[in-house]
TIMAR-859654 format. One record per residue: residue in one letter; y, x, z of N, C-alpha, C in turn; residue number from 1. Coordinates in steps of 0.2 Angstrom, whole numbers, plus 2048, in hexadecimal, padded with zeros to 3 digits. Each point is the difference from the previous one (the first is absolute). Layout:
REM residues N
ATOM   code   n.py   n.px   n.pz   ca.py   ca.px   ca.pz   c.py   c.px   c.pz   pos
ATOM      A      Y      X      Z       Y       X       Z      Y      X      Z   NUM
...
END
This chain:
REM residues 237
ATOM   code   n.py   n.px   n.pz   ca.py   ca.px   ca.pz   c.py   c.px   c.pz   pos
ATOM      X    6E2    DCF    748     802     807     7FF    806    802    805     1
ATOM      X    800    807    803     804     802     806    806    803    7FC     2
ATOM      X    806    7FD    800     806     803     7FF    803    801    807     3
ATOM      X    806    806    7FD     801     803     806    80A    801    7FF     4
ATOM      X    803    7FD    806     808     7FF     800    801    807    805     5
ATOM      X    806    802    7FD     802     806     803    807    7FE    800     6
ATOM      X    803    7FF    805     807     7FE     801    802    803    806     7
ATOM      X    807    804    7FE     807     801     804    7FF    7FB    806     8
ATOM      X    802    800    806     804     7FA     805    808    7FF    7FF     9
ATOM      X    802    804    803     809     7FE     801    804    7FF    7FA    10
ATOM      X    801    7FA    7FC     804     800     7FC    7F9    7FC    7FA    11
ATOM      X    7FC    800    801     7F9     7FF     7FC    7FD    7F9    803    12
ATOM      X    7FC    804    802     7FA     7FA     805    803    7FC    804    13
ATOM      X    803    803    806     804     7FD     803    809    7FC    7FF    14
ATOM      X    802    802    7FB     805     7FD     7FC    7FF    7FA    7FE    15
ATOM      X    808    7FC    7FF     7FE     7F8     7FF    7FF    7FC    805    16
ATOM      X    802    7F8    7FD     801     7FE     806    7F7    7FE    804    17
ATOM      X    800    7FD    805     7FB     7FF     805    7FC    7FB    7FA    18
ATOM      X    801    7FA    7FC     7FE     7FE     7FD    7FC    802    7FA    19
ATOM      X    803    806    7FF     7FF     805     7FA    7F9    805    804    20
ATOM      X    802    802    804     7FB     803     802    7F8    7FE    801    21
ATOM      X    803    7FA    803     7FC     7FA     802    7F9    7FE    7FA    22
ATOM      X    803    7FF    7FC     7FD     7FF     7F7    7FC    804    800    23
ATOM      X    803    804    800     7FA     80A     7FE    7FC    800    804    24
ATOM      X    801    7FE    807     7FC     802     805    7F8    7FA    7FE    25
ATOM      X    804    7FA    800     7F9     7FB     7FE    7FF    800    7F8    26
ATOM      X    803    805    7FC     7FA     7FF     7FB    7FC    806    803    27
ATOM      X    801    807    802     7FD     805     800    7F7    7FC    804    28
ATOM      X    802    7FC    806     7FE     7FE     804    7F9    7FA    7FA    29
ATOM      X    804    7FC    7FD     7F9     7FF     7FB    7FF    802    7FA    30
ATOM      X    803    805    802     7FC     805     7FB    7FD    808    802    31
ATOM      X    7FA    7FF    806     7FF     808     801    7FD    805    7FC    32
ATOM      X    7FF    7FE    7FA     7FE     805     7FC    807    806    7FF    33
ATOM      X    805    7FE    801     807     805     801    801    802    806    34
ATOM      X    7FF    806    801     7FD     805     806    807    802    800    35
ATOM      X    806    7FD    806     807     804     800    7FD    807    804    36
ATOM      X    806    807    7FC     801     805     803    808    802    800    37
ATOM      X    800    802    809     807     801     7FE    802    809    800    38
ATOM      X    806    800    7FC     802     808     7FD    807    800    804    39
ATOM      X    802    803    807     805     7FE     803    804    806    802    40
ATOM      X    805    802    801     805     805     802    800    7FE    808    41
ATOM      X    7FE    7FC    802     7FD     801     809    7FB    801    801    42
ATOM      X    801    802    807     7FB     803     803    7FB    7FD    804    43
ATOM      X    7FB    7FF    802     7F9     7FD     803    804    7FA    805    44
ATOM      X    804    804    805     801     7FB     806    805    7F8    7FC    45
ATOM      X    804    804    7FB     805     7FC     7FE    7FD    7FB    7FB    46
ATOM      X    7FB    801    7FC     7FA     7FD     7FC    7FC    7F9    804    47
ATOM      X    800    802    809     7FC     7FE     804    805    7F9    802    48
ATOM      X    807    801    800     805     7FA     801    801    7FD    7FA    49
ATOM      X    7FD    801    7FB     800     7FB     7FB    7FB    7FD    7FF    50
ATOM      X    7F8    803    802     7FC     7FB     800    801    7FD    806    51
ATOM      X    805    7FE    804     801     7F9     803    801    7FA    7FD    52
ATOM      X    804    803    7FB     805     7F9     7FC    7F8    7FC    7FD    53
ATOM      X    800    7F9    801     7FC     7FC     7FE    7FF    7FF    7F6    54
ATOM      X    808    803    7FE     800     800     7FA    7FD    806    7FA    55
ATOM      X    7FE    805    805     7FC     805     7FD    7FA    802    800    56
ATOM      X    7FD    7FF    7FA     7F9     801     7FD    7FE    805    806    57
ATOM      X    7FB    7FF    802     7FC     807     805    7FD    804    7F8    58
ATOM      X    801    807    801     800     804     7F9    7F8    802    803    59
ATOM      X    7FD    803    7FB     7F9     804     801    802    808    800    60
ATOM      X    804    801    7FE     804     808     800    806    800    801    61
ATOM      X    801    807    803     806     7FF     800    805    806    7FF    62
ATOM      X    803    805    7FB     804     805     801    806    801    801    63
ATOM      X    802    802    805     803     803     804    806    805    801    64
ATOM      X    807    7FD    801     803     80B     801    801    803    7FA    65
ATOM      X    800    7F9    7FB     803     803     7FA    7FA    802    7FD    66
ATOM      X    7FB    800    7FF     7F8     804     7FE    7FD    804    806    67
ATOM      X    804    802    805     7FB     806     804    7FC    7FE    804    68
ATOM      X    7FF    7F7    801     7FC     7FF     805    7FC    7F9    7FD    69
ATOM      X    7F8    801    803     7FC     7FB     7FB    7FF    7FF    806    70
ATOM      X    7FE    7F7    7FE     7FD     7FC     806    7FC    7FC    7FE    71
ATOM      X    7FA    7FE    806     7FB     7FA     7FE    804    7FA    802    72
ATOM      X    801    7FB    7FC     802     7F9     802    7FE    7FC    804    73
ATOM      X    7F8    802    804     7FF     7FC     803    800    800    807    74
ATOM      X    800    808    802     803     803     805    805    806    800    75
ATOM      X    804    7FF    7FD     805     805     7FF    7FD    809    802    76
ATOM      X    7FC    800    7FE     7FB     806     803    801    807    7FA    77
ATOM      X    803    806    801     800     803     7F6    7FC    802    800    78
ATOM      X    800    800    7F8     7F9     803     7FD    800    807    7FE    79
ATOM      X    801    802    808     800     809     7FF    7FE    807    7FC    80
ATOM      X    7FB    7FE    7FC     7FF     805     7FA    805    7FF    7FC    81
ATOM      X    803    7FA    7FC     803     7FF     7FC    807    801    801    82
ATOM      X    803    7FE    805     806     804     801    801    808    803    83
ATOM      X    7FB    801    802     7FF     808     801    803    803    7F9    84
ATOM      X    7FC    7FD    7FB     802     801     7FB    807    7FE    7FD    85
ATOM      X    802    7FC    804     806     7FE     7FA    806    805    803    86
ATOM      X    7FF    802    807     804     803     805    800    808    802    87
ATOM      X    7FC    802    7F9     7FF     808     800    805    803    7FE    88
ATOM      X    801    805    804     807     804     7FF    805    7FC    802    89
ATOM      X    801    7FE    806     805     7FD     805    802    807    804    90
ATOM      X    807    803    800     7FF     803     804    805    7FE    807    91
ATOM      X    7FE    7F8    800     802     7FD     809    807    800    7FF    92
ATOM      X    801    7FB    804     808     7FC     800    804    806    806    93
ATOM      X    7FE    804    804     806     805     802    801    803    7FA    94
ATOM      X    7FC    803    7FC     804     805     7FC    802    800    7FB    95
ATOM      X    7FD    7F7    7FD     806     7FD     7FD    807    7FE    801    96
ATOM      X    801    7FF    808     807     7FD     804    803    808    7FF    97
ATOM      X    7FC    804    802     804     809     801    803    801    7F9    98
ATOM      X    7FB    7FE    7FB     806     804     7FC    805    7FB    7FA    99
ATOM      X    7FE    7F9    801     806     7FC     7FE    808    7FE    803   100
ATOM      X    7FC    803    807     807     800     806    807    803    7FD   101
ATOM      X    801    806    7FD     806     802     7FC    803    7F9    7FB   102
ATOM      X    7FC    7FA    7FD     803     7FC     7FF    803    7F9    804   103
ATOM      X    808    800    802     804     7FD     803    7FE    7F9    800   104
ATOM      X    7FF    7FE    7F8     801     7F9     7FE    7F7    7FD    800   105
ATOM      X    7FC    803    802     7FA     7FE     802    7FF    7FD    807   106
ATOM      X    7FE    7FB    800     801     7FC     806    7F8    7FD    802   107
ATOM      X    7FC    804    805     7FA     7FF     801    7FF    7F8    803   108
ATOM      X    7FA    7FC    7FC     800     7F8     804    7FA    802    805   109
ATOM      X    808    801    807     7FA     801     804    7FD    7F7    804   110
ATOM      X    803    7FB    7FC     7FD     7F9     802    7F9    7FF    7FB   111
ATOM      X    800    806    7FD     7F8     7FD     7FC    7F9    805    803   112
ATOM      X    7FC    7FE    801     7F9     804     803    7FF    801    7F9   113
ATOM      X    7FE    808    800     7FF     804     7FA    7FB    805    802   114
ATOM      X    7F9    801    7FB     7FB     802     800    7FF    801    7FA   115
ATOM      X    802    808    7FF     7FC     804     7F8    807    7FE    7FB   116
ATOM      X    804    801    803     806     7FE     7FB    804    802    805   117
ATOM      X    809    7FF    7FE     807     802     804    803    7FA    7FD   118
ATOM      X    805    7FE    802     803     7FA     7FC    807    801    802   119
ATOM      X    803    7FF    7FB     80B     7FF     804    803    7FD    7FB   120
ATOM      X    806    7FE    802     801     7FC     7FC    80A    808    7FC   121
ATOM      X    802    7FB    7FA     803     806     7FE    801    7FC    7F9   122
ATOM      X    809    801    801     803     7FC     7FA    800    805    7F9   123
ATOM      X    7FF    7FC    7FA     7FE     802     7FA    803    805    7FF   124
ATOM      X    808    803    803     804     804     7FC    7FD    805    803   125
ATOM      X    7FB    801    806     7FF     805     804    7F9    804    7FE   126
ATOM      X    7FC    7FA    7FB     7FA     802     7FD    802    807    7F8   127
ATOM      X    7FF    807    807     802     804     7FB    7F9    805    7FD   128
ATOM      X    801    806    7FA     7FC     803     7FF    7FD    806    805   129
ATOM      X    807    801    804     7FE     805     804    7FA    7FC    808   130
ATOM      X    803    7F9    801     7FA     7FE     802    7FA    7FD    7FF   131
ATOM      X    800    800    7FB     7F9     7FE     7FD    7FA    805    7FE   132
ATOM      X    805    807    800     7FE     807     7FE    7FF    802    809   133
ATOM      X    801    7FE    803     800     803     807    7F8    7FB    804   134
ATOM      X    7FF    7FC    7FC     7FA     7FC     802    7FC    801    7FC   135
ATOM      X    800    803    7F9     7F9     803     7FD    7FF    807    802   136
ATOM      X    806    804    802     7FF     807     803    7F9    7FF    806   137
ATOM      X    801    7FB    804     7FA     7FC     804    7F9    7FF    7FD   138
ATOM      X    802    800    7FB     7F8     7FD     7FC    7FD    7F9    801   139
ATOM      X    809    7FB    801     7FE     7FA     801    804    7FC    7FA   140
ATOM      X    7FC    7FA    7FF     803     7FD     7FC    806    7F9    803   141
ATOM      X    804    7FD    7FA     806     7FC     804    800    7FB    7FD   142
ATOM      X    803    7F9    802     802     7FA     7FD    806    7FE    803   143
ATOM      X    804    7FE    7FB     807     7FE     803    7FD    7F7    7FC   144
ATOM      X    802    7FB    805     803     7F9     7FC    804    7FB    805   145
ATOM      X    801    7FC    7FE     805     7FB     803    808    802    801   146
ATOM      X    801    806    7FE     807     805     7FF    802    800    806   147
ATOM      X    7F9    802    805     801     803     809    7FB    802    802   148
ATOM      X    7F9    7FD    7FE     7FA     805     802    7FF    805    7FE   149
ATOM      X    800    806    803     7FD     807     7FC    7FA    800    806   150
ATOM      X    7F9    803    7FC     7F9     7FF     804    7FF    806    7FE   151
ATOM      X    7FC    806    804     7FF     806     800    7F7    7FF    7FF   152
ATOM      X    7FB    801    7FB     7FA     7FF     800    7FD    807    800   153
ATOM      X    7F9    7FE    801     7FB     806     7FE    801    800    7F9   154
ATOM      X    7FC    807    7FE     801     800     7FA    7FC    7FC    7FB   155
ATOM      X    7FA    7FC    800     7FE     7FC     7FD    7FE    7F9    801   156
ATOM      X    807    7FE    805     800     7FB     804    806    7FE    7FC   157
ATOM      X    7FD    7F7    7FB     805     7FB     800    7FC    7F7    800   158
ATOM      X    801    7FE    800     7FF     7F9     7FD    7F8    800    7FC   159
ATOM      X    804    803    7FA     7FC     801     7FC    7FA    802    802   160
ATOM      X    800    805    801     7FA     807     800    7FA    7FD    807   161
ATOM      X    803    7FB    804     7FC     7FF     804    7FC    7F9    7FE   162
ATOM      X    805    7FB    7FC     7FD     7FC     7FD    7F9    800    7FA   163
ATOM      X    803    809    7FD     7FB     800     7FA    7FA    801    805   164
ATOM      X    800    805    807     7FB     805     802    7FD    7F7    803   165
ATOM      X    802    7FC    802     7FC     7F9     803    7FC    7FE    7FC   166
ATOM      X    804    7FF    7F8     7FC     7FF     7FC    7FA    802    7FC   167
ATOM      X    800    807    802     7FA     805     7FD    7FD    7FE    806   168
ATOM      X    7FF    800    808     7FC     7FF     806    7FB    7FB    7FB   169
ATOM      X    804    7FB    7FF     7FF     7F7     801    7FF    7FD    7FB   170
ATOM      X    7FF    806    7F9     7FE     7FC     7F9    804    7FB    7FD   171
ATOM      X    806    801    801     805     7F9     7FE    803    804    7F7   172
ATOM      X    800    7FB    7FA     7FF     801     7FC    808    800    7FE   173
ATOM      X    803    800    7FC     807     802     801    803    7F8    7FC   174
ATOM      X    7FC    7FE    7FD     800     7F8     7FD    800    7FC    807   175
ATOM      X    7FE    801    804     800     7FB     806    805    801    804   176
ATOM      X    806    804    7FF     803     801     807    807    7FE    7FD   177
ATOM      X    805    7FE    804     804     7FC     7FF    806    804    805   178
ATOM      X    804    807    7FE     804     801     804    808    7FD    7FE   179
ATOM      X    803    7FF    80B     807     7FC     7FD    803    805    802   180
ATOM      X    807    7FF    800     807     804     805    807    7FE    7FF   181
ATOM      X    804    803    803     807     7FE     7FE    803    807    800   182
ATOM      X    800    804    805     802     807     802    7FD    805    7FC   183
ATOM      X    805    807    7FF     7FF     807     7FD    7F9    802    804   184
ATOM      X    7FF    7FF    807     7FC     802     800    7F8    7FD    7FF   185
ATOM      X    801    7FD    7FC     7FA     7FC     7FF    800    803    7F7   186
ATOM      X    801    805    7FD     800     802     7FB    7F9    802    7FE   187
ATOM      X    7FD    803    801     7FA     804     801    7F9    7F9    800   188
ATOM      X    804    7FD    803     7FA     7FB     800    7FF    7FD    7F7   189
ATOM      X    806    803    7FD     7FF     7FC     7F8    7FF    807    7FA   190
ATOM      X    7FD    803    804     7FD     806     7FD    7F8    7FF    800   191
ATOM      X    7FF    7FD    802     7F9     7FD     802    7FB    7FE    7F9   192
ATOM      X    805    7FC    7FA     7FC     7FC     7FA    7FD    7F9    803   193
ATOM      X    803    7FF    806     7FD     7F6     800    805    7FE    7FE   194
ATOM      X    7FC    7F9    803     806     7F9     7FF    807    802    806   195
ATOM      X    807    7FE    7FC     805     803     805    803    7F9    7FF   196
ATOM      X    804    801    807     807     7FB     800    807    802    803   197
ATOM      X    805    7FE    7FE     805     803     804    802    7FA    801   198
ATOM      X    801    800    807     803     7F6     800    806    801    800   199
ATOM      X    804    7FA    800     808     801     7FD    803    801    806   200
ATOM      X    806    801    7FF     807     804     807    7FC    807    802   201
ATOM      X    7FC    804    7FB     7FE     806     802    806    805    7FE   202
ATOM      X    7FE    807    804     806     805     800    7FF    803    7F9   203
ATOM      X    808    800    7FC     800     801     7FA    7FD    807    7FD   204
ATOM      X    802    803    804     7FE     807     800    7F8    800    7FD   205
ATOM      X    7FB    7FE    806     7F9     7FC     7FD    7FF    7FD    7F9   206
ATOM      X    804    7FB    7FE     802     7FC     7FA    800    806    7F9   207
ATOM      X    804    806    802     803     804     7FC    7FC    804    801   208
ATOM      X    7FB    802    802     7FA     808     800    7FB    7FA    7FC   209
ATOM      X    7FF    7F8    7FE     7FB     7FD     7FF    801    7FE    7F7   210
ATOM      X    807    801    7FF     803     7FD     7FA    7FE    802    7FA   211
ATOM      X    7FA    805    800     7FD     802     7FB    7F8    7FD    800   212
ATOM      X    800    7FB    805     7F8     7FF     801    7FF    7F7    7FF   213
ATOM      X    7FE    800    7FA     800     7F9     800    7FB    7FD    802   214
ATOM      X    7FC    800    802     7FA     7FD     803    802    7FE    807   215
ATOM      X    803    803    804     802     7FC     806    806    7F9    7FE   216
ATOM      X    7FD    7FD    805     802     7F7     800    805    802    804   217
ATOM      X    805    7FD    7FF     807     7FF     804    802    7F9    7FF   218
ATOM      X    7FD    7FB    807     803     7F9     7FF    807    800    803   219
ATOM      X    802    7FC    801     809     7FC     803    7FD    800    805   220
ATOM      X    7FC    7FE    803     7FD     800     808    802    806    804   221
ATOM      X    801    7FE    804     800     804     807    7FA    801    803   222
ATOM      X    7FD    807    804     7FC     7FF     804    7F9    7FC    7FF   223
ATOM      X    7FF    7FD    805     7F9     7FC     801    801    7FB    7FB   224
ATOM      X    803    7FF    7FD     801     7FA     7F9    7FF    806    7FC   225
ATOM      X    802    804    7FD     800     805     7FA    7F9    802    801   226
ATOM      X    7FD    801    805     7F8     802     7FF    7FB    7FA    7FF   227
ATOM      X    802    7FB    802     7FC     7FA     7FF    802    7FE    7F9   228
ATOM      X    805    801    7FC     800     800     7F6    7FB    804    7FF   229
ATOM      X    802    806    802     7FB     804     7FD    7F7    7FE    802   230
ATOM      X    800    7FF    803     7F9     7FD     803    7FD    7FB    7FA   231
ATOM      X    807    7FC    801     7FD     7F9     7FB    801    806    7F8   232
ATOM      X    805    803    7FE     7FF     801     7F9    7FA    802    800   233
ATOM      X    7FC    806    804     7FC     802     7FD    7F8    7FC    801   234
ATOM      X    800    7FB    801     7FC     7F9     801    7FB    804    806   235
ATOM      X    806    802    805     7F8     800     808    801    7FD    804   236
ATOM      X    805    7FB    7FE     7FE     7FB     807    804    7FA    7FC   237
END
């Protein structure tokens, strides 16, 4: 039976030490009935430097930019219909740059390749209503996490939405899918109704939007160790 892992990287999958990682990577490895997909706040090229590392699973999907960019795993190639769809009503990063520019304390990452999103980074005190209201004036939607990322999306573009939209493509049962994370922006992925994990040393914030939902596993683990509990609790590997 095909189950399906849907796992955050920075602070998730790639968290922990090399050993840890090491584990998950060879049980995944005898176990391919667990189909990893990754749900990442990087973008294509940045996703492409990770599958160097020898410790990470080669995923069969991969989403992208926060939700606005879907890829095939096997050549990083996207699956154009689908993100058309997730990236409807973008109305493009100049005119998102044009009219957030009145904010001082928004600091454009221009170290990160960005595609169908804007990204900056921007300390908690600065996450206000007038900017948050200046970014749905756009008819775009927003995630703040890690208390510096603020990410500028389409309007039905997150983690979530692109995950569900894979799993309607791809017939994936909601019993079979296994999402993890550490980060606020991985919130949307436990709107979902699968199997969830928050691995331990996630951002409390996350912890505290989750505190009403007992069905998520939260082990002491870190990282590649806290996804690999969860693996063994729910007996898939």
């Amino acid at each position: 039976m095909s189950r399906i892992l849907v796992t955050d990287l920075d602070g998730t999958l790639l968290g922990g030490s090399p050993d840890q990682r090491r584990r998950l990577r060879d049980a995944l490895l005898r176990h391919p009935e667990v189909t990893p997909v990754f749900a990442t706040g990087r973008g294509p090229s940045a996703v492409r430097e990770v599958l160097r590392d020898p410790l990470v699973p080669r995923p069969r999907w991969i989403v992208a930019d926060v939700g606005a960019t879907v890829l095939d795993g096997t050549d990083l190639t996207p699956l154009d219909a689908l993100q058309d769809r997730l990236r409807a009503g973008w109305p493009g990063e100049d005119r998102v740059r044009a009219a957030l520019h009145r904010f001082p304390d928004l600091t454009y990452q221009h170290d990160v390749v960005q595609d169908g999103r804007c990204s900056y980074r921007l300390a908690p005190r600065h996450l206000t209503a007038d900017l948050t209201a200046a970014v749905e004036a756009l008819g775009c939607a927003w995630v703040y996490s890690g208390d510096r990322y603020f990410d500028v999306l389409p309007p039905g573009a997150s983690k979530g939405t692109a995950v569900r939209a894979l799993a309607g493509k791809l017939g994936w049962r909601p019993e079979d899918v296994l999402v993890a994370g550490d980060s606020l922006n991985d919130l949307s992925l436990y709107r979902l109704g699968t199997h969830a994990v928050v691995v331990g040393g996630a951002e409390p914030a996350l912890l505290a939007a989750l505190a009403d939902t007992p069905h998520v596993l939260r082990p002491e683990h870190p990282g590649a160790a806290g996804i690999h509990a969860a693996l063994d609790t729910l007996g898939w590997i």
